[in-house]
LUMKE-18333 format. One line per field, with one value per atom (N, C-alpha, C): atom name; residue number from 0; y, x, z negated; residue in three letters. Coordinates in steps of 0.001 Angstrom, whole numbers, always signed. Layout:
N
atome [CA	...]
num [NUM	...]
yy [Y	...]
xx [X	...]
zz [Z	...]
residu [ALA	...]
//
This chain:
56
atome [N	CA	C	N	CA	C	N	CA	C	N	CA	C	N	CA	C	N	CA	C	N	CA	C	N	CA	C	N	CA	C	N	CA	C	N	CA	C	N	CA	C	N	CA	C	N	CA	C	N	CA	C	N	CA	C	N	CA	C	N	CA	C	N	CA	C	N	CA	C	N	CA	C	N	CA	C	N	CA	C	N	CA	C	N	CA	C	N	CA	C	N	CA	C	N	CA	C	N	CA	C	N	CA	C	N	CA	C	N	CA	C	N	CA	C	N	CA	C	N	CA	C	N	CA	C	N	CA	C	N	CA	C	N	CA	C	N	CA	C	N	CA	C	N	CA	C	N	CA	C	N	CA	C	N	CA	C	N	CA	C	N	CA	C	N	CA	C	N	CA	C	N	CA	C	N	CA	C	N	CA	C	N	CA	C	N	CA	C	N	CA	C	N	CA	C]
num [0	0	0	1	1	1	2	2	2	3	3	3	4	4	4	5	5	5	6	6	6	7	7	7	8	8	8	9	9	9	10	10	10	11	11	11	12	12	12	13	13	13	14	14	14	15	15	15	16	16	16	17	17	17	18	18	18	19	19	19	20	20	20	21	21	21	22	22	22	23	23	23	24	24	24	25	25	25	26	26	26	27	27	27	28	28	28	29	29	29	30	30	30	31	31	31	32	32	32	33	33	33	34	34	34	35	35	35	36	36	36	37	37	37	38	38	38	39	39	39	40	40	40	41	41	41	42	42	42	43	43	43	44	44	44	45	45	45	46	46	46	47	47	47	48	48	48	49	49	49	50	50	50	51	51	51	52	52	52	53	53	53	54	54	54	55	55	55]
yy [+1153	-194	-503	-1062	-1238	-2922	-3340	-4392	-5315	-6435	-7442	-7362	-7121	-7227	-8994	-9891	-11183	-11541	-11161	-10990	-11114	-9526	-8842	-10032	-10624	-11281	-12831	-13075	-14507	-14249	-13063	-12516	-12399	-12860	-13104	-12953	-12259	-12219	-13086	-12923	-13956	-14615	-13365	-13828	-14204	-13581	-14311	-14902	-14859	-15894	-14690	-13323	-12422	-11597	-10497	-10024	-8576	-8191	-7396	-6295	-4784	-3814	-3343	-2598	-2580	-1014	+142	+1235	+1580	+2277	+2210	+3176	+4616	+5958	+5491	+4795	+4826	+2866	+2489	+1146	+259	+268	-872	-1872	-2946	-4182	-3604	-3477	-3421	-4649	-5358	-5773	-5388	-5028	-4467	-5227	-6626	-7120	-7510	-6953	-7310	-5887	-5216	-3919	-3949	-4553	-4383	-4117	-3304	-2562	-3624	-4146	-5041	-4036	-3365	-2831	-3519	-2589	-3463	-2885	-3230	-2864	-3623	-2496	-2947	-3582	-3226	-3912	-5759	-6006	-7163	-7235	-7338	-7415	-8195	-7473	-8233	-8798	-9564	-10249	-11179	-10562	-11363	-10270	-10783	-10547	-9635	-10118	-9151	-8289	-7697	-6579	-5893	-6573	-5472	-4311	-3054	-1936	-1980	-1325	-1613	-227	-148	+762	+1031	+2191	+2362	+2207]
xx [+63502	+62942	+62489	+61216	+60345	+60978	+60541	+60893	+59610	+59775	+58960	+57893	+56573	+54863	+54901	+55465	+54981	+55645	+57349	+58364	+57865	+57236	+56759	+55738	+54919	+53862	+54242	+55641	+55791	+56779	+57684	+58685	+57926	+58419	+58626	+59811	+59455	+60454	+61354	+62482	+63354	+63515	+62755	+63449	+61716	+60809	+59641	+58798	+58885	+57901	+56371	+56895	+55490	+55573	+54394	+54702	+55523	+55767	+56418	+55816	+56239	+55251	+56611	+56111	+57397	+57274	+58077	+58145	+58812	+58359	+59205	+59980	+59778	+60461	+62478	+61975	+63147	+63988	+63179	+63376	+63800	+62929	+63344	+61754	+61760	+60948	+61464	+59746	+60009	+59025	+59426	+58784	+58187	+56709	+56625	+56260	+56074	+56516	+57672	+58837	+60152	+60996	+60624	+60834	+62262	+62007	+63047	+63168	+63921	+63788	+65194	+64610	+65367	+65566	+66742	+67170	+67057	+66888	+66553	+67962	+68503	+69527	+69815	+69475	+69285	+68612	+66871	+65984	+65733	+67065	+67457	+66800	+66399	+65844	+67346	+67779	+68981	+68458	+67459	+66858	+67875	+69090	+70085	+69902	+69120	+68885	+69607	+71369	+72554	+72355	+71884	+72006	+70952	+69913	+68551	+68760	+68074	+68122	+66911	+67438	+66200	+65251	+64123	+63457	+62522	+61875	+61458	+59690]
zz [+45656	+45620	+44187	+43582	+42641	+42314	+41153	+40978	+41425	+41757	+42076	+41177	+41654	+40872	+40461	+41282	+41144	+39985	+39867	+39071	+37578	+37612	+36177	+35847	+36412	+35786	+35630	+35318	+35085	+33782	+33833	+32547	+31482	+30302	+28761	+28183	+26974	+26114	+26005	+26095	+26217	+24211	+23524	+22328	+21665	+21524	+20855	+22301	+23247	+24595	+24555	+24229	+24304	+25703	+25692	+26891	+26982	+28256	+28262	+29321	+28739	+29256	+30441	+31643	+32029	+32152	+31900	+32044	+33410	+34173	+35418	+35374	+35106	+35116	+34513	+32784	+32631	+32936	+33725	+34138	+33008	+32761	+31015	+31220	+30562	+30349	+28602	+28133	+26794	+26296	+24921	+23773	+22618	+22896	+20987	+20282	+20501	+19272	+18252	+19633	+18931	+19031	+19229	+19458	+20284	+20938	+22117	+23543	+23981	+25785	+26479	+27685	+28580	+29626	+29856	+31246	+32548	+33471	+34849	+35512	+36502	+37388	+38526	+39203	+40830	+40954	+40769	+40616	+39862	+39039	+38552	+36733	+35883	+34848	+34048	+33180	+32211	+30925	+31030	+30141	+29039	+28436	+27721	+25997	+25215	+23515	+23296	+23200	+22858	+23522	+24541	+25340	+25284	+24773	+24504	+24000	+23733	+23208	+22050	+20901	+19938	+20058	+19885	+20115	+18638	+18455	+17134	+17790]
residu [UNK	UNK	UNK	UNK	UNK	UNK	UNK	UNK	UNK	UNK	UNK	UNK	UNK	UNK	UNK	UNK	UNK	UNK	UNK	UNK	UNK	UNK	UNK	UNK	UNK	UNK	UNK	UNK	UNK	UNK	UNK	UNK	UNK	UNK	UNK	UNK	UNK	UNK	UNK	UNK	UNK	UNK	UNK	UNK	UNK	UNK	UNK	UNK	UNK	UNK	UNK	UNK	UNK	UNK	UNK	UNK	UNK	UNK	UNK	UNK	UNK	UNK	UNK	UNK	UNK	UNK	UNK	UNK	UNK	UNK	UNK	UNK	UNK	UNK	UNK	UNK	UNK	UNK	UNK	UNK	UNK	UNK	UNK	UNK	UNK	UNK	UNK	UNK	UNK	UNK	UNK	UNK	UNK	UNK	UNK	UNK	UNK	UNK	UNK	UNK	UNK	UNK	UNK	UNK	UNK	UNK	UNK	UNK	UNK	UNK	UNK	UNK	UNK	UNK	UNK	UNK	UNK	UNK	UNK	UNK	UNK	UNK	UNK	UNK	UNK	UNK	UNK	UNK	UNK	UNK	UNK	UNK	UNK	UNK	UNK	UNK	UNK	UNK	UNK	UNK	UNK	UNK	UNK	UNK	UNK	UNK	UNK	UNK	UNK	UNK	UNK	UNK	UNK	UNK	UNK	UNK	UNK	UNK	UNK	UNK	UNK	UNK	UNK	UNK	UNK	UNK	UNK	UNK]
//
């Protein structure tokens, strides 16, 4: 099961309000302007800052 298309096109960065690219393979919602990856689980998006992953 894919995450919601309607979903992806209303999500923003929870920390600058930019957009977010969504990688599906390794299921992450990333930010490059903040260089941060939002995990998805169970098709659920954990859009919480502290839990982001920083990415280079």
């Amino acid at each position: 099961m894919a995450i919601d298309s309607e979903l992806l096109e209303i999500l923003v960065c929870p920390k600058c309000k930019g957009e977010l690219e969504y990688q599906e393979p390794e299921q992450k919602l990333i930010c490059n302007s903040c260089k941060l990856a939002y995990r998805i689980e169970d098709d659920i998006p954990v859009m919480l800052i502290d839990e982001a992953e920083p990415i280079e």
